[in-house]
C-alpha positions as CSV (number, residue, x, y, z in Angstrom):
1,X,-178.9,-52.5,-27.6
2,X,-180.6,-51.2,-30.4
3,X,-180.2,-47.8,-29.1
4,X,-176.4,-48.0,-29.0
5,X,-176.5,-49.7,-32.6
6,X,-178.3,-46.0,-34.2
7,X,-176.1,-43.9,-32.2
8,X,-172.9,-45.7,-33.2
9,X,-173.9,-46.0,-37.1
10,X,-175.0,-42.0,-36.8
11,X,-171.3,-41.4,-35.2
12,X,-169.0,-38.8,-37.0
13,X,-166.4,-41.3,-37.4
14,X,-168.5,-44.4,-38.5
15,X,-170.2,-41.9,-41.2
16,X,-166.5,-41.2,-42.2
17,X,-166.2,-45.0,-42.5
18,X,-168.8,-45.5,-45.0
19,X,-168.2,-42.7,-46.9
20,X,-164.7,-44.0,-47.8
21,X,-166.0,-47.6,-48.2
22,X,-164.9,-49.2,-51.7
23,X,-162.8,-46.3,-52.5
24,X,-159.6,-47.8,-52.3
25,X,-160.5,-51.1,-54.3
26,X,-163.1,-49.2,-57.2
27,X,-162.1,-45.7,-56.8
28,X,-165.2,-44.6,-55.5
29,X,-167.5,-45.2,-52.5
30,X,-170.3,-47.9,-52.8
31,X,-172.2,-46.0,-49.5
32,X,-172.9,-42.3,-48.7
33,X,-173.2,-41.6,-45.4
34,X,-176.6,-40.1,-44.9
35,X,-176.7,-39.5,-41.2
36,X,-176.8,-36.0,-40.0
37,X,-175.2,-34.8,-36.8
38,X,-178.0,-35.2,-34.2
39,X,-178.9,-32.1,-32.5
40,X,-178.5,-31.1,-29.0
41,X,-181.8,-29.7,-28.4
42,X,-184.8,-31.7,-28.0
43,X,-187.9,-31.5,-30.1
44,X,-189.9,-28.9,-29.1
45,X,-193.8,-29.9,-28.7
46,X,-194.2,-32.8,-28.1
47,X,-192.8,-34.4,-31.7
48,X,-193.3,-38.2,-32.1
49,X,-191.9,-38.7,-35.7
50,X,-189.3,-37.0,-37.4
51,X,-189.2,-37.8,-41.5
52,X,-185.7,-36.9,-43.2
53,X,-183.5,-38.0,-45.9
54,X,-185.0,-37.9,-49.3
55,X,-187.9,-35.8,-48.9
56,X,-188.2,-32.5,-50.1
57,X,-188.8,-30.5,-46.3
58,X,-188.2,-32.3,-42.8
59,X,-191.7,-33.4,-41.4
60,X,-192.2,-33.7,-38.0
61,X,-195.3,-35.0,-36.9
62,X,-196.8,-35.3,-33.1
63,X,-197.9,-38.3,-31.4
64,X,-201.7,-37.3,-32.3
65,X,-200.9,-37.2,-36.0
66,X,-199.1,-40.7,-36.2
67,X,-201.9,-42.2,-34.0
68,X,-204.6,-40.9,-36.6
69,X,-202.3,-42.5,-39.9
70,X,-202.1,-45.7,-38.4
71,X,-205.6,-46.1,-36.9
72,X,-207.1,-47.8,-39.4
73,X,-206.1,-51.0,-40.6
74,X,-204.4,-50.6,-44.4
75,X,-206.5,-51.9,-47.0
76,X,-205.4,-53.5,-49.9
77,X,-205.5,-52.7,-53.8
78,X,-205.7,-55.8,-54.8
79,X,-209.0,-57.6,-54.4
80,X,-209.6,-60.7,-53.1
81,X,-210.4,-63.9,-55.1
82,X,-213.2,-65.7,-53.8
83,X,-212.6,-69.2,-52.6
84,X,-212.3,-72.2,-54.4
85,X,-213.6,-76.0,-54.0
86,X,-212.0,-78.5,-55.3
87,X,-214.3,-81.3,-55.7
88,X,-211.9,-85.1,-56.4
89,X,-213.2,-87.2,-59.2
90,X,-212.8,-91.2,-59.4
């Protein structure tokens, strides 16, 4: 289901769709349509992760690589407090 969701939103026409969004009512669109026509081909290699949009080059990373960002456990900034006893008074 989820498959058919992302190639339905990446379709040429839906893309039209929300690139006209809002234009009639506030002369302008509120979306951009930021899907690009998927490629025929497959990946060559054997590519796991494919990072577009906003960034300055396409990454493409293998299976290996996104195993070896994700094996360890994120740590946090932000230290921990140390715990607290509350003690109730009469």
């Amino acid at each position: 289901m989820a498959a058919k969701f992302v190639q339905w939103i990446i379709s040429a026409d839906t893309q039209k769709m929300i690139g006209g969004y809002g234009t009639d009512k506030f002369g302008q669109p509120l979306f951009y349509p930021s899907a690009k026509p998927a490629s025929s081909a497959a990946p060559s290699g054997n590519v796991a992760l494919t990072v577009t949009g906003l960034v300055e080059k396409e990454l493409k990373l293998t299976s290996d690589a996104v195993k070896a960002s994700v094996s360890s456990r994120p740590r946090s900034s932000i230290p921990r407090r140390a715990s607290r006893t509350m003690k109730a008074s009469r």
